[in-house]
DRENPA-3360 file (N, C-alpha, C; in nm, 2 decimals, always signed):
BEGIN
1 = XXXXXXXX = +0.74/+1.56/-5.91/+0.72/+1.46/-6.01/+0.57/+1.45/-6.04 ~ +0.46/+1.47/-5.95/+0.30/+1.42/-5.92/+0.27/+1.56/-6.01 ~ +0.33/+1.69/-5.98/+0.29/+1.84/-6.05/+0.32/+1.81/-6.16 ~ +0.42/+1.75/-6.25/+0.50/+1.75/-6.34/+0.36/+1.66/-6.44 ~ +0.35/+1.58/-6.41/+0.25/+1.48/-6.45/+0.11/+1.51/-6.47 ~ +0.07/+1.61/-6.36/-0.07/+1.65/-6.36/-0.04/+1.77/-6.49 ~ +0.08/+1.85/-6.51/+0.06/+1.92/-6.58/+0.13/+1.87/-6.71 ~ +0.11/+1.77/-6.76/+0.16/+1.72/-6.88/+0.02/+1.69/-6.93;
9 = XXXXXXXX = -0.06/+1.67/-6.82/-0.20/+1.58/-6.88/-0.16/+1.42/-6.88 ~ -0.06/+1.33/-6.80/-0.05/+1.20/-6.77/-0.14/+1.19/-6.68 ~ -0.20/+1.28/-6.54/-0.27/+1.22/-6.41/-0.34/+1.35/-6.43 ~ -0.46/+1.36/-6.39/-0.57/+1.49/-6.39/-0.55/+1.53/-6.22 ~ -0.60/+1.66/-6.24/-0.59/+1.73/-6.10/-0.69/+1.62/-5.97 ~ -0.67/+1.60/-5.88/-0.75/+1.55/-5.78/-0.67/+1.60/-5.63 ~ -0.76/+1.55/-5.52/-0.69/+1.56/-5.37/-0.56/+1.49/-5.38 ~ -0.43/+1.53/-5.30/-0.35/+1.46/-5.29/-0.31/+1.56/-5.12;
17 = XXXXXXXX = -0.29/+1.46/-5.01/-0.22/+1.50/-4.90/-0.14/+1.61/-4.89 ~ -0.02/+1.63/-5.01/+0.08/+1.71/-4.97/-0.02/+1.84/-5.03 ~ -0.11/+1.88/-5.02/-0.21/+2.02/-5.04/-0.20/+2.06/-4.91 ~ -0.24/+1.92/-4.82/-0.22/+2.03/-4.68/-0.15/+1.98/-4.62 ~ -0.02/+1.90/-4.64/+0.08/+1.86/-4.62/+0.21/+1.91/-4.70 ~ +0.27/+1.99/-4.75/+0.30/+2.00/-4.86/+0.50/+1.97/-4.83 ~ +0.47/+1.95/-4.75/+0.66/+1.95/-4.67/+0.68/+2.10/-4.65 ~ +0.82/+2.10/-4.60/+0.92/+2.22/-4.54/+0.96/+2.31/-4.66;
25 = XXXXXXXX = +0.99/+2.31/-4.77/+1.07/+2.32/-4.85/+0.96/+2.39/-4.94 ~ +0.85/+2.30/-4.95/+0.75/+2.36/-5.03/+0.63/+2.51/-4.92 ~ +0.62/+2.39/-4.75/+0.54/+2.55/-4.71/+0.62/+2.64/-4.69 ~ +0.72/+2.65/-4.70/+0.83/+2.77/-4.66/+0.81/+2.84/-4.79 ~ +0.82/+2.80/-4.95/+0.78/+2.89/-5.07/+0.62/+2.96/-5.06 ~ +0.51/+2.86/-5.00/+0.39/+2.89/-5.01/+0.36/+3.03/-4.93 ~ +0.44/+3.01/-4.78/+0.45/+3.11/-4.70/+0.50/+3.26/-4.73 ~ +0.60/+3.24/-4.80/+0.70/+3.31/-4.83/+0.63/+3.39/-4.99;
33 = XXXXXXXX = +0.49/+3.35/-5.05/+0.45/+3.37/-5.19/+0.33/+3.46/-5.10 ~ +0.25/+3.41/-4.98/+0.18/+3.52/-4.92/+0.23/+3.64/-4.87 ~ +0.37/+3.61/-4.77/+0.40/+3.75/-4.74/+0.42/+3.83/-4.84 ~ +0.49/+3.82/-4.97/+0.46/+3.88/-5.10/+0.35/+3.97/-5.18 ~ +0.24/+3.88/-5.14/+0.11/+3.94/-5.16/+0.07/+4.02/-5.11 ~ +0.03/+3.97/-4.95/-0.01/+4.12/-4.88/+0.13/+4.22/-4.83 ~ +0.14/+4.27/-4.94/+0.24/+4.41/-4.90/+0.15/+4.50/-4.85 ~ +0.20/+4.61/-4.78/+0.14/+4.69/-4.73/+0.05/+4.80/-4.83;
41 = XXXXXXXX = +0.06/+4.81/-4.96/+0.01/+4.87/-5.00/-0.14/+4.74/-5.01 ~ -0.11/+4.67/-5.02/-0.26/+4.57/-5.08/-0.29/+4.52/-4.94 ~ -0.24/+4.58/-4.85/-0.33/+4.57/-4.73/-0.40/+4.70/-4.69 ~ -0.32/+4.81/-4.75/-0.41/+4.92/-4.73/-0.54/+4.96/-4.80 ~ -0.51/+4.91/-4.91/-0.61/+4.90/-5.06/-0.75/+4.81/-5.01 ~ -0.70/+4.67/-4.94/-0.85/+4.57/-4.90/-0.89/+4.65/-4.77 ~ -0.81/+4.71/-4.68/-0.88/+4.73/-4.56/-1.00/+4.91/-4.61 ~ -0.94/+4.99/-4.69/-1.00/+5.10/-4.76/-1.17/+5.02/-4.81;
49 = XXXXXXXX = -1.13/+4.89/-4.89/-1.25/+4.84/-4.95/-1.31/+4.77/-4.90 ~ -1.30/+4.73/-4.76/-1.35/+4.67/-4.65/-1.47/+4.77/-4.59 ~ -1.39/+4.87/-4.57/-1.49/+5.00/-4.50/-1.57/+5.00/-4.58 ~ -1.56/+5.09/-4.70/-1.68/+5.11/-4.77/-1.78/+5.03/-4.82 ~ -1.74/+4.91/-4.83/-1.84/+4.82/-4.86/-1.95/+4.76/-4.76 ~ -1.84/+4.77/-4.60/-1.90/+4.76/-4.49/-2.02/+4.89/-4.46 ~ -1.97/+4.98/-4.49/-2.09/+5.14/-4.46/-2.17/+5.10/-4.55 ~ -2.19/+5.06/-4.65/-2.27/+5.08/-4.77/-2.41/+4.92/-4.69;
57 = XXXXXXXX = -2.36/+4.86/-4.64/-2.42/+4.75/-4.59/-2.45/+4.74/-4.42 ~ -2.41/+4.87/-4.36/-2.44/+4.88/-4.26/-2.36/+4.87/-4.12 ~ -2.24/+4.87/-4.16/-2.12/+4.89/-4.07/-2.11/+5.01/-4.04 ~ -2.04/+5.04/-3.93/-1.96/+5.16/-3.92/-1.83/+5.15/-3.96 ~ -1.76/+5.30/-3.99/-1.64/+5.27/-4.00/-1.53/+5.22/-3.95 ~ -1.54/+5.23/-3.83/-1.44/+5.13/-3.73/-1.47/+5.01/-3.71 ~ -1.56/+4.97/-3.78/-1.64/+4.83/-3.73/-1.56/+4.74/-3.74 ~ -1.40/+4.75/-3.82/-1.30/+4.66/-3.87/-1.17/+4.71/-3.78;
65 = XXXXX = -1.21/+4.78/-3.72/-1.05/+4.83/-3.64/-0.98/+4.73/-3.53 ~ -1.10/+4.61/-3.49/-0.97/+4.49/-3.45/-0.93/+4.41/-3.55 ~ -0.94/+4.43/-3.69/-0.85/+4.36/-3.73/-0.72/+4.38/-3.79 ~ -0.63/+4.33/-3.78/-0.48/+4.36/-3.75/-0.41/+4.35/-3.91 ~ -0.49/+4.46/-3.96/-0.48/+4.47/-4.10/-0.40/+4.58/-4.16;
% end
């Protein structure tokens, strides 16, 4: 109803609790919209552009190998 309203232009965007509260129903979609995102191909694609950006600034290339990407 609060979404419905901010996106009619009746109430403007501001803080509201259920952002980091958002219930069951809703973090279960929120959750379920990231696993979506990082598929394995767009986890292979950030960790590729992770390295090089990292070498280019002074990393090595393993410099990222604990992370569980």
């Amino acid at each position: 109803m609060i979404n419905k309203d901010i996106s009619s232009g009746v109430l403007s965007d501001g803080f509201l609790p259920a952002m980091l509260f958002p219930g069951i129903k809703m973090e279960q979609a929120n959750f379920n919209a990231w696993k979506n995102f990082w598929l394995q191909e767009k986890k292979s694609d950030f960790k590729s552009s992770l390295i090089k950006i990292g070498e280019k600034t002074g990393f090595t290339a393993d410099a990222f190998n604990p992370l569980k990407i």
